[in-house]
N, C-alpha and C positions, 0 to 999 in steps of 0.2 A: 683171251684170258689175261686177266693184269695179276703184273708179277711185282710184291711186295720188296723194295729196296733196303738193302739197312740202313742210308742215312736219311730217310722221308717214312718210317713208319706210321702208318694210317690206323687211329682206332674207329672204334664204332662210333659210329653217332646218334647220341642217345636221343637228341631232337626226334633226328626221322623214324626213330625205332617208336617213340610215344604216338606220330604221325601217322606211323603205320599200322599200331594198334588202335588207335580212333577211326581209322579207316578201315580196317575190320570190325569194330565196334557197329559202326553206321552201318555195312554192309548186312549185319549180321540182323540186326534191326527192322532195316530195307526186306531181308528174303523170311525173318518170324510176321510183319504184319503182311508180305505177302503169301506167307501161307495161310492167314486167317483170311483172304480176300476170296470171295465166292468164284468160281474159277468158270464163268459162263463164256466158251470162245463161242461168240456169234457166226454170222455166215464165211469172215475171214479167218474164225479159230482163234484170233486173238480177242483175250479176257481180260479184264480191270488188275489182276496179279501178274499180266505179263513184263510189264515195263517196268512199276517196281524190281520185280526178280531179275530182271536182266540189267538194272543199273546195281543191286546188291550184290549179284555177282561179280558185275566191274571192279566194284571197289573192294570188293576181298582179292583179287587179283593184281588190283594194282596197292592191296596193302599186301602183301605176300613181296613181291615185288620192292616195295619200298624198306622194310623188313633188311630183304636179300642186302639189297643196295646200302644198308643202312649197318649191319655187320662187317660186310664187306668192306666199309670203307670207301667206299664209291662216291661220293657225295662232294662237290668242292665244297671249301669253306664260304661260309654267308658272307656278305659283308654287313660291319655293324648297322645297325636298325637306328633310321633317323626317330628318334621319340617326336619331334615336334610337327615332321609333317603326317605321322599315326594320327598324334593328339587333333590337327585338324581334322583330318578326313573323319573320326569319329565321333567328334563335335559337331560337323555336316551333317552327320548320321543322326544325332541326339538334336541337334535343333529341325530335322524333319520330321522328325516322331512327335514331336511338341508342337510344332507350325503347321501340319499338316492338316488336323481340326479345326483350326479359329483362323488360318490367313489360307489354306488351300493350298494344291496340290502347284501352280505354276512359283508363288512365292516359296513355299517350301524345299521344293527342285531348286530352285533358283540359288537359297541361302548353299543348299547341299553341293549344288557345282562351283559356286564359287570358294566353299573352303577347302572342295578336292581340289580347285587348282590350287589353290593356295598351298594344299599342301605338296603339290607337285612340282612347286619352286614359280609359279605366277604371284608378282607380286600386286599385280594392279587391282585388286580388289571391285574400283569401281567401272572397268573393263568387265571384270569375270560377271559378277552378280547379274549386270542387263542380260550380258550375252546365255546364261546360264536361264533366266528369266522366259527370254524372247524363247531359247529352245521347249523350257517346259510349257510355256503356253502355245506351241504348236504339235507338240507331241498328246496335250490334254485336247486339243481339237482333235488329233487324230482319232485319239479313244473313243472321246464325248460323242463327236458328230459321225466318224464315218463306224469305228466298230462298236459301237451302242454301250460303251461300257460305263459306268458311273463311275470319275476321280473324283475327291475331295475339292469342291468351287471353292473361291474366296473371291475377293473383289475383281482381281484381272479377269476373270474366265467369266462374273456376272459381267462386265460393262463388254466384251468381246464377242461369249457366243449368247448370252441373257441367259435368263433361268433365272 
C-alpha cells in the first residue's frame, strides 16, 4: 500500500487517465465488432470473435488498471519529450507512405530506418540509409521469395529477385 507524505503530494495524472479511457474506448470497440462476428468455433471451439474478445478485454483491464494507477498517483513523472527526434521518426513514417508506390518497399524501409535512427541520436545518415536499405531488401526476399507475400518492388528488388 503506498502511503501519501505531506511534503511530496502526488496528484492525478490527467495524461494516463485520457490513456486509460482510450483504452477502454478501443477495448470497448474490440468486444461491439466481436459481438457482431459470426461465432463458428470449429473442431477446436475457437471462432473468428474469439481473439478479438480476448485482446478487448485485455485492454479494458489494463485501462481499469491505468485509471486506478492514474488517480492514485502512481505514475513517475515523464521526462520532457525530445520534439526533434518525434519529428524525425514521423517524417520516416510519412516519407514511407509516399516512397512506398513509386521507389518500393527496400528504398522506402530504407529512408524509414535511417530517420528512426536518426532520430534515435545516429548521426551518420550515410551509415543508417545503406544499412537500413541492405536490411529491407532481405527482409522483402524473405516475404517475396520464401513466404509468397507481394511487397511494393521498385528498382533494388527488380535488378535482385527480377520481376
Amino acid at each position: 500500500m503506498r502511503h501519501r507524505f505531506p511534503d511530496s503530494p502526488r496528484r492525478p495524472d490527467r495524461a494516463a487517465v485520457v490513456i486509460g479511457l482510450l483504452l477502454a474506448g478501443l477495448g470497448g470497440l474490440l468486444l461491439w465488432e466481436a459481438h457482431r462476428l459470426p461465432q463458428q468455433g470449429g473442431y477446436g471451439g475457437v471462432g473468428p470473435a474469439d481473439v478479438p474478445r480476448m485482446i478487448g478485454w485485455g485492454l479494458m483491464v489494463l485501462a481499469v488498471w491505468t485509471v486506478v494507477e492514474a488517480l492514485r498517483g502512481g505514475f513517475e513523472p515523464r521526462p520532457r519529450q525530445q520534439v526533434p527526434a518525434v519529428l524525425w521518426i514521423v517524417g520516416g513514417l510519412a516519407a514511407q507512405l509516399l516512397l512506398l508506390p513509386v521507389a518500393g518497399f527496400s528504398i522506402a524501409s530504407g529512408v524509414l530506418f535511417a530517420c528512426t535512427a536518426r532520430g534515435f541520436g545516429e548521426r551518420r545518415l550515410w551509415i543508417a540509409l545503406p544499412a537500413g536499405l541492405i536490411f529491407a531488401l532481405l527482409v522483402y526476399g524473405l516475404f517475396d521469395g520464401i513466404l509468397s507475400l507481394n511487397l511494393p518492388s521498385g528498382p533494388p528488388e527488380r535488378l535482385i529477385y527480377g520481376g
